[in-house]
KOLPATI-774440 format. One line per 2 residues: number of its first residue (from 1); their letters; for each residue x, y, z of N, C-alpha, C, O, CB. Coordinates in steps of 0.001 Angstrom, whole numbers, plus 500000, padded with zeros to 6 digits. Glycine has a CB too. Layout:
// KOLPATI-774440
NUM = a = X:Y:Z:X:Y:Z:X:Y:Z:X:Y:Z:X:Y:Z; ...
This chain:
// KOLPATI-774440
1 = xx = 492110:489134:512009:492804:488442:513074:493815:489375:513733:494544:490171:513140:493496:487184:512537; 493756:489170:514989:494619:490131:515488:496324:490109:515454:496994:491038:515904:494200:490177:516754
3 = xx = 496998:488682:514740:497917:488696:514818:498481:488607:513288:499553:488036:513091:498143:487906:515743; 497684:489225:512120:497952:489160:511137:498794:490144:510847:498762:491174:511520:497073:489029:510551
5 = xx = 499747:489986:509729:500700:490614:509563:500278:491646:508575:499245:491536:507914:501732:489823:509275; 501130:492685:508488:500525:493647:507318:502155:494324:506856:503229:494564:507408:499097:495101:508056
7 = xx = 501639:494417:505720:503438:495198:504927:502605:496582:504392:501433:496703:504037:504515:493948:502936; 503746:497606:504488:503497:498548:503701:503094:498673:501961:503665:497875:501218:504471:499084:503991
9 = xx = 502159:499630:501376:501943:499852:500132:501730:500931:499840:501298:501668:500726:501192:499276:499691; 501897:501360:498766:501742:502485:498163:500662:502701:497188:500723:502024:496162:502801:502715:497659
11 = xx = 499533:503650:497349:498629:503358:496727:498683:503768:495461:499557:504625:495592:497722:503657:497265; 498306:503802:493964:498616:504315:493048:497635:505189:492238:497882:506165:491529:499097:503464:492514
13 = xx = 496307:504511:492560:494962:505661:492095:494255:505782:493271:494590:505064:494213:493759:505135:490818; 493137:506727:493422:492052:507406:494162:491104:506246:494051:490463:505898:493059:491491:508899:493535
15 = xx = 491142:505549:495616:490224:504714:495826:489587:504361:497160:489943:505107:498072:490652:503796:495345; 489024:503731:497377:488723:503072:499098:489924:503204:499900:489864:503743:501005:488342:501281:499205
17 = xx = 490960:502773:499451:492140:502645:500266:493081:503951:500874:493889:504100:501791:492966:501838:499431; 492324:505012:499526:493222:506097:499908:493770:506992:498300:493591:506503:497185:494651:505265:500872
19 = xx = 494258:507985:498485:494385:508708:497546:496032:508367:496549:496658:507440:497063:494173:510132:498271; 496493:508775:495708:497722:508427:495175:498678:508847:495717:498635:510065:495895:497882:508687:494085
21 = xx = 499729:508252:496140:501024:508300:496897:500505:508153:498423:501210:508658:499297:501933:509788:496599; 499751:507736:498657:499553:507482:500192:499936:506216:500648:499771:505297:499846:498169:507628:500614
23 = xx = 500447:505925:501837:501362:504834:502594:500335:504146:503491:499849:504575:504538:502705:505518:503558; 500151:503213:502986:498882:502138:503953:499605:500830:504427:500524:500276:503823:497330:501477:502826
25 = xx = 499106:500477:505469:499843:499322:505921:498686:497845:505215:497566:498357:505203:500024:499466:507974; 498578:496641:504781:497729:496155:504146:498456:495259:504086:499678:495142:504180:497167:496662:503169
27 = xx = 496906:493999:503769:497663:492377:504243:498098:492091:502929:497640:492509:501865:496537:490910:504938; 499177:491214:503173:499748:491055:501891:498551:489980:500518:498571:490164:499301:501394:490194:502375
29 = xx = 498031:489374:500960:497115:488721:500242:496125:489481:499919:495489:488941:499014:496690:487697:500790; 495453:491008:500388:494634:491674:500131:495796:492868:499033:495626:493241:497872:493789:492103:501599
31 = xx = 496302:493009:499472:497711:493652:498443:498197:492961:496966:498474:493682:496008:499217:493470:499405; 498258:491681:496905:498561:490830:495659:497103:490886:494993:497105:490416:493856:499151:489139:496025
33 = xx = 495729:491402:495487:494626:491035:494772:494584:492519:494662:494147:493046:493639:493381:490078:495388; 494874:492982:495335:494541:494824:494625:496275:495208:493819:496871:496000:494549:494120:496536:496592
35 = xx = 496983:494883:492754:497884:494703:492593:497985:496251:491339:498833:497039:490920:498065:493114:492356; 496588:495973:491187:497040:497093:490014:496101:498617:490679:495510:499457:490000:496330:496438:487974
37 = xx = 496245:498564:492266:495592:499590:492976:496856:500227:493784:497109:501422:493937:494319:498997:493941; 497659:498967:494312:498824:499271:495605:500080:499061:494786:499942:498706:493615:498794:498054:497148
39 = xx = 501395:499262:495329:502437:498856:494959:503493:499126:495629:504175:500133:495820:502559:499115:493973; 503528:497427:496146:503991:497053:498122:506124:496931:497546:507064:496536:498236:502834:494294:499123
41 = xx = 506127:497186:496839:507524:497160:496131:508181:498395:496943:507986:499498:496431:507465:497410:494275; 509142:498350:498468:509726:498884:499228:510300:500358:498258:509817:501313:498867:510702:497806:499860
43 = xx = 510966:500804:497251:511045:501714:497069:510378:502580:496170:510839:503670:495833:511835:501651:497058; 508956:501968:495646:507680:502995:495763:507147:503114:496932:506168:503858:496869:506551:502681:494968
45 = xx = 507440:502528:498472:506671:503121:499418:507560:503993:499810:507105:504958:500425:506099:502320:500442; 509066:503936:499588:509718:504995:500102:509425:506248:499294:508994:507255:499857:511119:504701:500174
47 = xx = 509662:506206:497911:509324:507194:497484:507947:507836:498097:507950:509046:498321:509363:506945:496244; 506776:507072:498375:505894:508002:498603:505933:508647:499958:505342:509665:500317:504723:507480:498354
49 = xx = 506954:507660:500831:507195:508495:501967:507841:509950:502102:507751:510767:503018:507880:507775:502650; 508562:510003:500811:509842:511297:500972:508543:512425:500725:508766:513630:500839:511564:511360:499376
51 = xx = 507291:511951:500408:506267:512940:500048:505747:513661:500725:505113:514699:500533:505426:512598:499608; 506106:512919:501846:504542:513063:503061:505334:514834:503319:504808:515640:504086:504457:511392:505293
């Protein structure tokens, strides 16, 4: 949907979504079901930002 919202995550293993420490934007209900993939908790995405 085009007006769906999306929060930042941090990915944590090598997957579809992306590699470890990478910053994806992702719906939060697709985020709570990949829970032990992402980790939308604001200062693991910062941390993975200070990475880039």
């Amino acid at each position: 949907m085009a007006n769906e919202k999306h929060i930042k995550a941090r990915v944590l293993v090598a997957c579809d979504l992306g590699s470890p420490n990478d910053v994806i934007e992702i719906n939060p209900a697709t985020a709570k079901a990949l829970a032990d993939k992402v980790d939308v908790d604001p200062s693991a995405v910062k941390y993975a930002e200070s990475l880039q």
